[in-house]
C-alpha positions as CSV (number, residue, x, y, z in Angstrom):
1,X,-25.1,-62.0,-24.4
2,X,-23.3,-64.3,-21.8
3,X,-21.5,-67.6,-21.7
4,X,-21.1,-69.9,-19.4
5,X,-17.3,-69.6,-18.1
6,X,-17.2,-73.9,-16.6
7,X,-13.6,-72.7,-15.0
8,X,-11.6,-72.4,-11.9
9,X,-11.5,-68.4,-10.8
10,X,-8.3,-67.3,-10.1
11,X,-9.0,-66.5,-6.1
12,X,-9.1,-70.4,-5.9
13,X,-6.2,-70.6,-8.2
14,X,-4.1,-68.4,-6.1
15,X,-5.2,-70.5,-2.6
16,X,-2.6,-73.1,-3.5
17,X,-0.1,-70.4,-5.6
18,X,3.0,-71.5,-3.2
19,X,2.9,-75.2,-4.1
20,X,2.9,-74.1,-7.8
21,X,6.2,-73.8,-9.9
22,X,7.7,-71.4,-12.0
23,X,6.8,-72.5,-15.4
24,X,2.6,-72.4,-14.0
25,X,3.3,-69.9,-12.5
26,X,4.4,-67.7,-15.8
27,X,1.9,-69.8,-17.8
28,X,-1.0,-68.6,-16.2
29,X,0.0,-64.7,-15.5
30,X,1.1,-64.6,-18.9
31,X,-2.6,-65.9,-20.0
32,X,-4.2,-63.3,-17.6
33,X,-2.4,-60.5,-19.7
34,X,-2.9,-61.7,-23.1
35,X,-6.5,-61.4,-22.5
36,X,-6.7,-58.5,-20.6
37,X,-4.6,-56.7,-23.3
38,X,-7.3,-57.4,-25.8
39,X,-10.1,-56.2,-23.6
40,X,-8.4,-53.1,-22.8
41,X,-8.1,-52.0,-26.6
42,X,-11.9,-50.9,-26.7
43,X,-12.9,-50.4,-22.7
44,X,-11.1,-49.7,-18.9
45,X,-12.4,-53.0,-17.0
46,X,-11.7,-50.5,-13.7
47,X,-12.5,-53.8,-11.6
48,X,-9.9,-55.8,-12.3
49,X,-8.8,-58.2,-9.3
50,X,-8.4,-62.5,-9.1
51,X,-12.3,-62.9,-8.3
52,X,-13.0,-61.2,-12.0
53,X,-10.8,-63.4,-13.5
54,X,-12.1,-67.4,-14.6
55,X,-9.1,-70.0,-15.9
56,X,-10.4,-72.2,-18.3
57,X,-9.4,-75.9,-18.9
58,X,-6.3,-76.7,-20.3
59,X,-8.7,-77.8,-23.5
60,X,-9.6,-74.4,-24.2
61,X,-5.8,-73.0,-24.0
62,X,-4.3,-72.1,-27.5
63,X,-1.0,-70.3,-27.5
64,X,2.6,-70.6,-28.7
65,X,4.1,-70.2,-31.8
66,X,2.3,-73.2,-33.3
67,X,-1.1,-71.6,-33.3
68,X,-2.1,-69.0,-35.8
69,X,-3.8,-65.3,-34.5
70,X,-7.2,-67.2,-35.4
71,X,-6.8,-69.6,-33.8
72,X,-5.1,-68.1,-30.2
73,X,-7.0,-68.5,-27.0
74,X,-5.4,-67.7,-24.1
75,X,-8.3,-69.4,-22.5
76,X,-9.2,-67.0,-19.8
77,X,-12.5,-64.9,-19.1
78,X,-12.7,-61.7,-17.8
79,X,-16.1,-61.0,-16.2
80,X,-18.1,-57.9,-14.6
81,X,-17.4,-55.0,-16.9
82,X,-20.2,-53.5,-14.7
83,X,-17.2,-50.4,-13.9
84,X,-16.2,-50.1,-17.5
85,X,-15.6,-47.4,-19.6
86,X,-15.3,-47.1,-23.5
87,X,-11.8,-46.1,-24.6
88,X,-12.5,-46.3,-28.5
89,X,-15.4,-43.6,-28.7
90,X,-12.6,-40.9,-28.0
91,X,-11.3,-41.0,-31.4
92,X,-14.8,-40.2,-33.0
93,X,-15.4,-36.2,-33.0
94,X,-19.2,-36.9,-34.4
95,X,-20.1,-39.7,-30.8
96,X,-21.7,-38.4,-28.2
97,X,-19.9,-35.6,-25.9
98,X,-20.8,-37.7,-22.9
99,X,-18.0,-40.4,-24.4
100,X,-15.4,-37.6,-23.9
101,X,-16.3,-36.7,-20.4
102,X,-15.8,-39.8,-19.2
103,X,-12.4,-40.4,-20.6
104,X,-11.3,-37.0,-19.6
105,X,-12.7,-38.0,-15.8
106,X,-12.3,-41.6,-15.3
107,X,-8.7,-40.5,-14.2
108,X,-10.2,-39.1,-11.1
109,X,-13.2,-41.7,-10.5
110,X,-13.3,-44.1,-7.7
111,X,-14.8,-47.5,-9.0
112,X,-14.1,-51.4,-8.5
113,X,-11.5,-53.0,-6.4
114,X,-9.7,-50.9,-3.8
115,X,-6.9,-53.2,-4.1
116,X,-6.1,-52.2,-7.5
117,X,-6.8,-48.8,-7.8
118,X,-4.1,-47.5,-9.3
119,X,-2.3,-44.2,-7.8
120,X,-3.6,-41.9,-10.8
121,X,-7.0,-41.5,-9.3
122,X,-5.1,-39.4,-7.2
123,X,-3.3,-37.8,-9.1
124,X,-4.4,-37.0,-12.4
125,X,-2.7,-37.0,-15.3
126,X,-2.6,-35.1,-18.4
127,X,-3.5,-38.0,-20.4
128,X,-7.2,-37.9,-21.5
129,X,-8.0,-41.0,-23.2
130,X,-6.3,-44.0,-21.5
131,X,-5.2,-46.3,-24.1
132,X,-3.2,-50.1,-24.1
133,X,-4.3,-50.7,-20.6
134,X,-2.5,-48.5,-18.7
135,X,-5.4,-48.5,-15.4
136,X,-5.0,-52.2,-15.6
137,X,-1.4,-52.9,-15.5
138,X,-1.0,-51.5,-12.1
139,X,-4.0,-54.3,-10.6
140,X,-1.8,-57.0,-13.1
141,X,1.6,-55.4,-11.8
142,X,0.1,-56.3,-8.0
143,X,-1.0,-59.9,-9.2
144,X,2.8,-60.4,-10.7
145,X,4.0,-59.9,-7.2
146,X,1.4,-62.0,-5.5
147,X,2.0,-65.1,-7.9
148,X,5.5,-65.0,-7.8
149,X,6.7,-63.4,-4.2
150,X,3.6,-65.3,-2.4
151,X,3.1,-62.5,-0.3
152,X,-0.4,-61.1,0.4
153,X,-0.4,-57.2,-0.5
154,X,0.0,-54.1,2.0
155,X,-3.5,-53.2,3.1
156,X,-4.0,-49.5,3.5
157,X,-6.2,-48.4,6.7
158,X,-8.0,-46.5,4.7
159,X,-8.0,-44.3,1.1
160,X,-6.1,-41.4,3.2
161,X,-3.7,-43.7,4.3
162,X,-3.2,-44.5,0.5
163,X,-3.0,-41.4,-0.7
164,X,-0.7,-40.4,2.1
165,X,1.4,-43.6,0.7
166,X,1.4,-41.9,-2.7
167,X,2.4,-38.1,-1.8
168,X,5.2,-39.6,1.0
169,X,6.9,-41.8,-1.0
170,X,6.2,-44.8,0.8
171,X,4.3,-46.7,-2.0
172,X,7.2,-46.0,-4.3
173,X,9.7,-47.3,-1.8
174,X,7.4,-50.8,-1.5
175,X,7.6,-51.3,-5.3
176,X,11.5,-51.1,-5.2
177,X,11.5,-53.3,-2.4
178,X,9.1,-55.9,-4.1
179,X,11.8,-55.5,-7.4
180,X,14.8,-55.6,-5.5
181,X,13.0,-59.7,-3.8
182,X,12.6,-60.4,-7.6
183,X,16.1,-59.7,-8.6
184,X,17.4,-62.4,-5.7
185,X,15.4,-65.2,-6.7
186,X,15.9,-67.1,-9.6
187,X,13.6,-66.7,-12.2
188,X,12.8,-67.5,-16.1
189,X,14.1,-64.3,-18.0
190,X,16.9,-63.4,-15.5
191,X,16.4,-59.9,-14.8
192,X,13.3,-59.4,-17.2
193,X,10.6,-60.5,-14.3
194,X,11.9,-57.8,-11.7
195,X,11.7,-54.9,-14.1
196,X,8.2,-56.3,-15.4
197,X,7.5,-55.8,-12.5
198,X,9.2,-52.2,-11.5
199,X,7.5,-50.6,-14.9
200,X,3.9,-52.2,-14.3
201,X,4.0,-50.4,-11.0
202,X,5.1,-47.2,-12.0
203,X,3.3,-44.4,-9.9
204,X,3.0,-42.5,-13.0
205,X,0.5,-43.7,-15.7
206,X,2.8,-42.0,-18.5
207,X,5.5,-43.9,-17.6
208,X,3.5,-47.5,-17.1
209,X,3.8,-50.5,-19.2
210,X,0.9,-51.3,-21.6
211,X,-0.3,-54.6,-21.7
212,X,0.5,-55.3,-24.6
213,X,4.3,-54.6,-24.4
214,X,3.7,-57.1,-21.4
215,X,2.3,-59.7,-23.5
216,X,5.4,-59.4,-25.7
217,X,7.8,-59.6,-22.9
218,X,6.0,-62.7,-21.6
219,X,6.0,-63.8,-25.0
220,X,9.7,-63.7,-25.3
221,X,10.6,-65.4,-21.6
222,X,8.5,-67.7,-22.2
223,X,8.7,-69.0,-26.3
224,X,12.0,-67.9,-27.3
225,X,13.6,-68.7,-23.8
226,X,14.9,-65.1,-23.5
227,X,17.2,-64.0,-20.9
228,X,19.1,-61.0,-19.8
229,X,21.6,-60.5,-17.2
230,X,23.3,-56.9,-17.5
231,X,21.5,-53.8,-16.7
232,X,22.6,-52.4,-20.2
233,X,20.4,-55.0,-22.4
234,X,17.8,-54.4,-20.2
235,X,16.9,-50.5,-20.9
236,X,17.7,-51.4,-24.6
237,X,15.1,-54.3,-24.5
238,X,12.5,-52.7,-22.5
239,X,13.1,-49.2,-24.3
240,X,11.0,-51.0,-27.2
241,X,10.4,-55.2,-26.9
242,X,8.6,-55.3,-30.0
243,X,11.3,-53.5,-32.2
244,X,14.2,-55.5,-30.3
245,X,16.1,-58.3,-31.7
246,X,18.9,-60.6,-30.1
247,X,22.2,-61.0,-31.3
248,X,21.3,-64.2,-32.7
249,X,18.0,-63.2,-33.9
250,X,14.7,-65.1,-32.5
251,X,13.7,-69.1,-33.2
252,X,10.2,-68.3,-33.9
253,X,9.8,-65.1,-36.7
254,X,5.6,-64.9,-36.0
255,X,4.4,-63.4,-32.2
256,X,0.8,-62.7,-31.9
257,X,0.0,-58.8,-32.4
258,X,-1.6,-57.7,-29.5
259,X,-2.1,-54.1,-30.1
């Protein structure tokens, strides 16, 4: 089945990304991963980059803490799933054995968007079954610093250079360079955006922010008008944002559950 998507893809959305402000800005990123998270529950998208990626009309955008779970939309459509893989079918013993041999590979497969492949293909990791969008936050951790530094990303010479970026340390020394430009500009959330941003990009898929917990964040930056400014409050939030609770508690008691 498919649907017409009558909606402006986010490549054209990004042409004009310097002219936009802040609050667009963290409207529409938070939008991307709201829908992405609930894609990722049942399959890797694998080819996940701004030209896969349709922004609906403002009509078709539901969200905040007036709108039920029913009735949410973030109003965003993912298309080509033609690189998926199914996720769910690894908790079945009795589905077909193929299902488990491409979890346990996809680590290690090439497919989709070079510009989002994330450094585990690389360097695989234990972790079989790749659950809450971990492949995915790495291509969204590269559109966070796109929307907000305005900055086209590093392009590799080729997939040894990248690799050679991975083992040398370089790659990891751009991500703390890309945080460290957060940190000095004034955004919503004080410190939150930066360290979105640091544990999207984690070279390590085990130590990666889900989707999810990135919906939440966003969630709380941009609902409850939730800031932090000391490094302290910042591990403690980000150590477990659904569990966390402010001093003064939050305004709104219902979030959307995105897992």
């Amino acid at each position: 089945m498919t649907e017409f998507a009558d909606g402006e893809s986010l490549t054209d959305w990004m042409k004009n990304v310097a002219a936009k402000n802040l609050n667009e800005k963290l409207s529409v990123f938070h939008r991307i991963i709201v829908a992405l998270s609930h894609g990722t529950i049942f399959f890797k998208h694998r080819d996940i980059h701004p030209g896969n990626i349709i922004l609906m009309p403002a009509s078709h955008v539901s969200m905040g803490p007036e709108f039920t779970a029913m009735q949410f939309d973030p109003g965003i459509r993912i298309i080509d799933w033609g690189e998926a893989l199914p996720v769910i079918f690894g908790n079945y013993d009795d589905e077909p054995e193929h299902n488990f041999t491409l979890l346990k590979t996809a680590p290690t497969m090439i497919g989709g968007s070079i510009t989002s492949l994330p450094p585990e293909v690389f360097s695989p990791w234990k972790q079989n079954a790749d659950f809450g969008g971990l492949y995915e936050s790495w291509g969204m951790g590269l559109l966070l610093h796109r929307i907000f530094l305005n900055e086209e990303l590093p392009r590799a010479k080729s997939l040894g250079h990248y690799v050679e970026s991975i083992s040398n340390g370089s790659l990891q020394r751009w991500v703390d360079d890309q945080v460290a430009q957060l940190k000095r500009m004034s955004l919503p959330g004080g410190l939150i955006i930066p360290q979105l941003l640091k544990q999207m990009l984690e070279i390590s898929a085990d130590s990666r922010l889900e989707l999810s917990r990135a919906a939440r964040i966003l969630w709380d930056i941009r609902y409850e008008k939730f800031s932090i400014t000391d490094e302290q409050t910042l591990f403690k939030y980000f150590s477990s944002p659904n569990d966390y609770e402010p001093p003064d508690g939050w305004t709104h008691s219902f979030f959307p559950d995105y897992d």
